[in-house]
C-alpha positions as CSV (number, residue, x, y, z in Angstrom):
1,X,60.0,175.2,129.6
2,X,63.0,176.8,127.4
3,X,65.3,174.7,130.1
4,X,63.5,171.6,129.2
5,X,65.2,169.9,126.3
6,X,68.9,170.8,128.3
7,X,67.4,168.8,131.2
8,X,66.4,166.2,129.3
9,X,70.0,165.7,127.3
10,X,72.0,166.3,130.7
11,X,69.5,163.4,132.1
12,X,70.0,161.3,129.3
13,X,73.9,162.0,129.2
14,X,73.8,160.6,133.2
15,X,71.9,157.3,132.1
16,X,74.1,156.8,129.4
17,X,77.5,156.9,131.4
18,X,75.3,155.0,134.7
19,X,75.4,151.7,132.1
20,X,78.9,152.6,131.1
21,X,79.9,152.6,134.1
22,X,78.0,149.8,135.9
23,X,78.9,147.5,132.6
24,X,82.7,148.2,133.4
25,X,81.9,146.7,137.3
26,X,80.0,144.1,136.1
27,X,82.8,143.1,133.5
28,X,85.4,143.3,135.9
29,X,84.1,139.4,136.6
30,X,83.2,138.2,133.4
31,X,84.0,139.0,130.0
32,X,81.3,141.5,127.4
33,X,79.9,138.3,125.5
34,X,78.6,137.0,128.5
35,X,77.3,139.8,129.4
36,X,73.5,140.4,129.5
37,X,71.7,143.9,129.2
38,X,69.2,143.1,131.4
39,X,72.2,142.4,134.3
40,X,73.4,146.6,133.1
41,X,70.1,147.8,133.2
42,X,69.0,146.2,136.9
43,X,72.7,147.8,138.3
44,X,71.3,151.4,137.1
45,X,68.1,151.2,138.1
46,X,66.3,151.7,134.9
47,X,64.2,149.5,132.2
48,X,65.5,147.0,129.7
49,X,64.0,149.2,127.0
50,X,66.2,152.1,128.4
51,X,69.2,150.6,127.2
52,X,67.8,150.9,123.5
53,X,67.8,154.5,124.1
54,X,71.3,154.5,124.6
55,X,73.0,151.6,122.9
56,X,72.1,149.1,119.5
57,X,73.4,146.2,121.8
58,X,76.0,144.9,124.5
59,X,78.2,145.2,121.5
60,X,77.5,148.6,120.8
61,X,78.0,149.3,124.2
62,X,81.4,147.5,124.4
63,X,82.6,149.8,121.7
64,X,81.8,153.2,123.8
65,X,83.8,151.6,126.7
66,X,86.7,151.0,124.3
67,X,86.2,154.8,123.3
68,X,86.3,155.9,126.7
69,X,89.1,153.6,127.4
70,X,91.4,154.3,124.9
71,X,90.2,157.4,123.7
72,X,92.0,159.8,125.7
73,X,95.1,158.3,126.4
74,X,96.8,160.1,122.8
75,X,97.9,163.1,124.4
76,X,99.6,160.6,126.8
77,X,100.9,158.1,124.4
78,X,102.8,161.6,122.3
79,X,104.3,162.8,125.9
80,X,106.0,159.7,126.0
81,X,108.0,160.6,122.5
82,X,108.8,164.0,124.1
83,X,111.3,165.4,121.8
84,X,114.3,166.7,123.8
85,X,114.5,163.9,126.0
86,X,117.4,161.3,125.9
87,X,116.3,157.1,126.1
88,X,116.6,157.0,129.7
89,X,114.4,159.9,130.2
90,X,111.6,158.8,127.9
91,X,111.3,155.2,128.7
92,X,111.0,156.9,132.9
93,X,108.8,158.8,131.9
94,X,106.7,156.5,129.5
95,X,106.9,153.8,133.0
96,X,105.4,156.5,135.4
97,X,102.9,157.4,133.1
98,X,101.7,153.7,132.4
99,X,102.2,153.2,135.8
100,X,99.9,156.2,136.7
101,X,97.2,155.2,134.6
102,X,96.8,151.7,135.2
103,X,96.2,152.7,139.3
104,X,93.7,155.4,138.3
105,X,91.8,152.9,135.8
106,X,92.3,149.6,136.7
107,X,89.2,148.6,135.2
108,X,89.4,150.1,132.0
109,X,92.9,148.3,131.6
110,X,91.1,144.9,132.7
111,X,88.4,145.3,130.0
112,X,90.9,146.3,127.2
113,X,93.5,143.2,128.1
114,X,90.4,141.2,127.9
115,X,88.2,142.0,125.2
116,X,91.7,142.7,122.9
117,X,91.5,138.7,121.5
118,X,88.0,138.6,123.6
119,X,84.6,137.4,121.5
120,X,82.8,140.2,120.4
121,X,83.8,141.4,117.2
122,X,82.9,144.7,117.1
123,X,84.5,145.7,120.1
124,X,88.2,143.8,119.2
125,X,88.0,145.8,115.7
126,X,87.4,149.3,117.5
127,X,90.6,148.2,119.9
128,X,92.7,146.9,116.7
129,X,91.5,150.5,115.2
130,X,92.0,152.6,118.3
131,X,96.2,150.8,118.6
132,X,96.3,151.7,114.8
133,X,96.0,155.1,115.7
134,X,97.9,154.9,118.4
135,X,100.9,153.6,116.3
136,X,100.9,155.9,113.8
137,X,100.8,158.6,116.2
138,X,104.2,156.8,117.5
139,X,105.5,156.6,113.9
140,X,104.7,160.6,113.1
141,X,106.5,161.7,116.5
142,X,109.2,159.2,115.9
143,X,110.0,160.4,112.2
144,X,110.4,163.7,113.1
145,X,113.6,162.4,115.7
146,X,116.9,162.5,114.5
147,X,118.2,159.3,115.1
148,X,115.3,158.2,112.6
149,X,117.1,159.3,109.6
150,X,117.7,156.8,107.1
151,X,114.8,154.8,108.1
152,X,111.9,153.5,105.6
153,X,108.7,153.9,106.4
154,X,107.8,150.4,107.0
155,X,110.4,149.9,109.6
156,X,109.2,153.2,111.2
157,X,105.6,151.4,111.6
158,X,107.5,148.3,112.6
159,X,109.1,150.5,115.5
160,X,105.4,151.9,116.5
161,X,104.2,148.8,116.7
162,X,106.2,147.9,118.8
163,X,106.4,150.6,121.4
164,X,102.8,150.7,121.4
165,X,102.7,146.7,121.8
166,X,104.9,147.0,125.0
167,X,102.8,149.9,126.8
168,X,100.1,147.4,126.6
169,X,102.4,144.4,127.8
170,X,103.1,147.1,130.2
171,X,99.7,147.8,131.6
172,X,99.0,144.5,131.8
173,X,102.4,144.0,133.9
174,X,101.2,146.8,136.1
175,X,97.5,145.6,136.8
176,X,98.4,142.1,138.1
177,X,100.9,143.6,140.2
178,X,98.4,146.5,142.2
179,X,97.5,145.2,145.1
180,X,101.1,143.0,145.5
181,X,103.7,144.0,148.1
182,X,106.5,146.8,147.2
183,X,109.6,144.8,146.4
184,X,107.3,143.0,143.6
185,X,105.8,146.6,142.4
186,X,109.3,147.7,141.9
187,X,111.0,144.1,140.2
188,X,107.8,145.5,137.6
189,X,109.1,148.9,136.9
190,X,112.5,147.4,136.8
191,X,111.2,144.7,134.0
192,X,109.2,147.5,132.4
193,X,112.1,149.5,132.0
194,X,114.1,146.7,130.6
195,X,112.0,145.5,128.1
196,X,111.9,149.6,126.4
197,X,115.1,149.9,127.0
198,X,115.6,146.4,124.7
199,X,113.4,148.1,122.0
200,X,115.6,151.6,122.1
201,X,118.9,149.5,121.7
202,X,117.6,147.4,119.1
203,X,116.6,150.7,117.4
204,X,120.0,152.4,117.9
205,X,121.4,149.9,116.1
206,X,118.7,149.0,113.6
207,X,121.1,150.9,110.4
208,X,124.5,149.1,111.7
């Protein structure tokens, strides 16, 4: 019986990521405010009046995929500001990292490129918080950079913004190429490349 609460929060932990998980699927065909709880709760398995359990509503729910979506991808967002790296380096390695993540969660992309300017308030506010974050992550690795002396704060953010703005732009470039041949796979990475390496010369010469 001393075992019996653990059980219960390791079963409840399993439901809980069951609709996660079968909300992504279903959302890979239709966007979160269409999307009904009753449709989550027949892919699991379970009651409607499970979902309660678990989630306030479908917006509640949208919020915890944007969590999981976004949520870990921090660590990966700093690696691409690598300090000791030249331009070249870091935009290669911010590609094959983008590149990387969008083939291991191609759904999680889909739902973020969706529900970004999607219908459900909620969830677009935890994205617009989660990029906030995200950018001033970017502006705190970029300050400490030499080439970023002499620059105000403002433009710093500006900078962030944009880097994190074309990761997404990236990711999205990425998805819609998957399942096309090579060549067009590889004129993405090229135009990937391209487009960081416009934002790193337009930074060189930002002071000028």
């Amino acid at each position: 019986m001393s075992h019996t609460p653990g059980v219960r929060q390791a079963q409840k932990r399993k439901t809980r990521q069951a609709l996660l998980d079968a909300a992504l699927g279903l959302l890979e065909e239709q966007s979160l405010s269409s999307l009904g709880l009753r449709e989550v709760t027949r892919a699991v398995g379970v009651a409607p009046t499970a979902f309660y359990r678990h989630f306030h509503s479908t917006a509640d729910l949208g919020v915890a995929l944007v969590e999981e979506a976004l949520g870990s991808l921090h660590p990966m967002i700093r690696t691409t500001l690598s300090p000791g790296e030249d331009d070249e380096e870091r935009i290669a390695r911010a590609v094959e990292l983008i590149a990387g993540h969008v083939a291991a969660h191609p759904a999680h992309v889909r739902f973020i490129a969706r529900e970004r300017h999607g219908g459900v308030q909620p969830v677009r506010r935890a994205i617009r918080e989660q990029l906030a974050r995200f950018a001033e992550e970017v502006r705190a690795e970029l300050a400490t950079d030499a080439s970023a002396a002499g620059w105000s704060e403002p433009d710093l953010r500006m900078l962030a913004g944009l880097y994190v703005d074309q990761m997404l732009i990236t990711a999205s470039l990425f998805l819609e190429t998957l399942d096309a041949p090579e060549e067009e796979r590889r004129r993405a990475v090229e135009t990937a490349r391209r487009q960081l390496r416009l934002i790193s010369v337009g930074r060189t010469h930002w002071l000028d």
